[in-house]
C-alpha positions in Angstrom: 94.2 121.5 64.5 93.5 119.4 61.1 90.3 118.5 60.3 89.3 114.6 59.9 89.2 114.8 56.2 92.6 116.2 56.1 92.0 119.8 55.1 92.1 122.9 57.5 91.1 126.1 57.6 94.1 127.4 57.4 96.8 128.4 54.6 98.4 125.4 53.8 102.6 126.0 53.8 104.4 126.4 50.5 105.1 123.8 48.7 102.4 121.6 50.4 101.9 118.1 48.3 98.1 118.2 48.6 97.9 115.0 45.7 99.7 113.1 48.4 96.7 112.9 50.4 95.2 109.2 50.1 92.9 106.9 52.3 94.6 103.7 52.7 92.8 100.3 53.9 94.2 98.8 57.1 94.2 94.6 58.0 91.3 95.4 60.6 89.2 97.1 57.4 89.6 100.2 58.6 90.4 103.3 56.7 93.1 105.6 57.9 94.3 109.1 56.3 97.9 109.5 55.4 98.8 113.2 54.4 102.3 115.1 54.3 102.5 116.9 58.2 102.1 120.4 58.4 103.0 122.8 60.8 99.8 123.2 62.6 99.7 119.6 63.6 102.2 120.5 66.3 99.4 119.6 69.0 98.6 116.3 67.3 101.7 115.2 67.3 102.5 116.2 71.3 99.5 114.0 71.8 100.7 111.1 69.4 103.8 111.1 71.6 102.5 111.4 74.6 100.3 108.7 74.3 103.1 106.0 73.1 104.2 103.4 75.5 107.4 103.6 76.8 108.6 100.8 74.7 107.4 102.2 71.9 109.1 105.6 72.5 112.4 103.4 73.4 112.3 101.7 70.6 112.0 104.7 68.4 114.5 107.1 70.2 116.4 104.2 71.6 116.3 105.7 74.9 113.1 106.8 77.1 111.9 109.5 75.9 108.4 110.5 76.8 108.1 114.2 76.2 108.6 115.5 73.0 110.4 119.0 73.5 109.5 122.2 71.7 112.5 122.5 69.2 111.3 119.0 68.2 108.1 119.3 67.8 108.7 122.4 65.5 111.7 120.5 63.7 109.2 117.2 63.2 106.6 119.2 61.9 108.2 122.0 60.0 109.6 120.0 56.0 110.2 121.0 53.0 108.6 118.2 51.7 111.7 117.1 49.3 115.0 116.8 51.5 112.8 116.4 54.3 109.8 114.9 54.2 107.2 113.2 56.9 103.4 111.6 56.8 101.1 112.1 59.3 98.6 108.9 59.2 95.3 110.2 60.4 92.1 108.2 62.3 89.7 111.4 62.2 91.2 113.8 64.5 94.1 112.1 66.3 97.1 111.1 64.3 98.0 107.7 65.1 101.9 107.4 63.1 104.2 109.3 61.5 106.9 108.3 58.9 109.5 110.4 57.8 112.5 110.6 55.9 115.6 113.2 55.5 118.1 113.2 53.0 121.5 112.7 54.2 124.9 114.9 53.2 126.1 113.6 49.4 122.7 114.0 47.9 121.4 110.1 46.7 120.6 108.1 50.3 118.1 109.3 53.1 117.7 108.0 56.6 114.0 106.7 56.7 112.4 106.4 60.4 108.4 105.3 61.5 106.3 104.5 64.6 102.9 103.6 64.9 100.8 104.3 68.0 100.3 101.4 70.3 96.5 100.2 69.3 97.2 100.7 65.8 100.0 98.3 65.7 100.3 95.2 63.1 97.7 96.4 61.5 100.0 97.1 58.1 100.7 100.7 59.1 104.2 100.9 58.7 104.3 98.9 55.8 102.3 101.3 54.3 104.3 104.3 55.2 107.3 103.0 53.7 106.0 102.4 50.4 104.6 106.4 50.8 107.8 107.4 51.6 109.6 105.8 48.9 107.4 106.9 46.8 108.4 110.5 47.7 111.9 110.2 47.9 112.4 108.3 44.8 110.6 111.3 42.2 113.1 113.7 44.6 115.9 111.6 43.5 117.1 109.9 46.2 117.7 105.8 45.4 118.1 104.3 48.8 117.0 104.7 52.3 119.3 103.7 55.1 117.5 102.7 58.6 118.3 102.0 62.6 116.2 99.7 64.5 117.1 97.7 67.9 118.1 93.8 67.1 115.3 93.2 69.5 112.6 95.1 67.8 111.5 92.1 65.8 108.4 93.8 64.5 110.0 97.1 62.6 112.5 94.9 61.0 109.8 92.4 59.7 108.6 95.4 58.1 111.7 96.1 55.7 112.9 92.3 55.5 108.9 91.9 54.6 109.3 94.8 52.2 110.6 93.6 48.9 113.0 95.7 48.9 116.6 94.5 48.2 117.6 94.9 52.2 121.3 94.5 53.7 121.9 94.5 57.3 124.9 95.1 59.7 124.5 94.8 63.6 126.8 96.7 66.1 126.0 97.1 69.7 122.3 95.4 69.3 121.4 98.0 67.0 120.8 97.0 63.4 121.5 99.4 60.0 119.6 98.4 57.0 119.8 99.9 53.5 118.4 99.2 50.4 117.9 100.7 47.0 114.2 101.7 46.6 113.4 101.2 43.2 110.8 99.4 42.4 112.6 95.5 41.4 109.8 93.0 40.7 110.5 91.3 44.3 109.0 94.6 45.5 106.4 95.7 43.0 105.0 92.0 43.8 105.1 92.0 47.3 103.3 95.5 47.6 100.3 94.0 45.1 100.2 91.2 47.2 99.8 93.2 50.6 97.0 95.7 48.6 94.6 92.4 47.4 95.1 90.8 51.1 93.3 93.8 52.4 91.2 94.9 49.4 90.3 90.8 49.6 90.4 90.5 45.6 93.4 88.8 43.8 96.3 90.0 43.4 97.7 92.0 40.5 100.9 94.1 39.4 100.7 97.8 41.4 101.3 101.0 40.0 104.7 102.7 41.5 105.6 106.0 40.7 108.5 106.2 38.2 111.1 108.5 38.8 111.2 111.7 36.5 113.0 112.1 33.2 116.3 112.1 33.6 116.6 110.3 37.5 
């Protein structure tokens, strides 16, 4: 199991982005730890799941799902880090969301998914993992995130529309696709220093996004 502070005892996996580690400010004025997932979070994450509510499990899996199985949990927490890559947001001990995204065949777009326990909800959580994610995927080269949410689920797709991210939506079958590019326009590099002073309760101004590397 992780300690609270997000290190461990044991041998971290190769590869393992420990500068991604951050503390991050939530609505409430709390303070949450977001770190890449590691393999030994595997009981963490059973208990995460576990503890959803149906409807959040629905909404995520778009069908009831309340058991995670074992080839799951080892595929959820078991990335590379670059094609695959997932956060684990932290409150001391018990992880309380996950984000992830995974590259999809042809090299430039990934699939990006999130879901937030149910008492850490609206609290800017999954805002928050997005811009982590994109973060990620954009120094790994990919330039846009494609995502599946149900029509009804009025709360995850507030968080992309809300986003400043360029995003386009189709709707089949009362489930919605959205993708957008994730580079960092000035819609978005506005909108994520204005959701950073509403919680750090000091004025807004323009925040730093990584840049891709040379050559991206």
């Amino acid at each position: 199991m992780p300690d609270g502070d997000g290190t461990s005892s044991r041998e971290l996996p190769d590869g393992y982005p420990v500068d991604l580690v951050v503390d991050e400010r939530l609505r409430d004025g709390s303070t949450v730890r977001f770190r890449p997932i590691r393999p030994e979070d595997d009981d963490a994450l059973v208990a995460f799941h576990d503890g959803l509510s149906t409807r959040s499990v629905y909404r995520r899996f778009f069908f009831v799902h309340p058991h995670l199985t074992r080839a799951e949990v080892e595929r959820f927490t078991h990335v590379d880090y670059v094609e695959r890559m997932a956060f684990a947001v932290a409150d001391g001990d018990r992880i309380v969301g996950v984000g992830r995204y995974e590259r999809l065949p042809g090299g430039l777009e990934a699939e990006v998914a999130f879901v937030v326990t149910d008492d850490h909800q609206h609290l800017g959580i999954g805002t928050l993992l997005l811009d982590h994610l994109a973060d990620v995927a954009r120094g790994n080269g990919i330039g846009t995130f494609e995502a599946q949410t149900l029509s009804e689920n009025r709360d995850m797709l507030g968080v992309f529309l809300a986003s400043g991210f360029p995003v386009e939506t189709s709707t089949a079958a009362g489930t919605v696709t959205l993708r957008f590019s994730i580079e960092p326009v000035p819609d978005y590099v506005a909108a994520r220093a204005s959701r950073r002073a509403a919680v750090a309760d000091e004025p807004p101004s323009p925040s730093p996004v990584p840049s891709p590397a040379p050559g991206e």
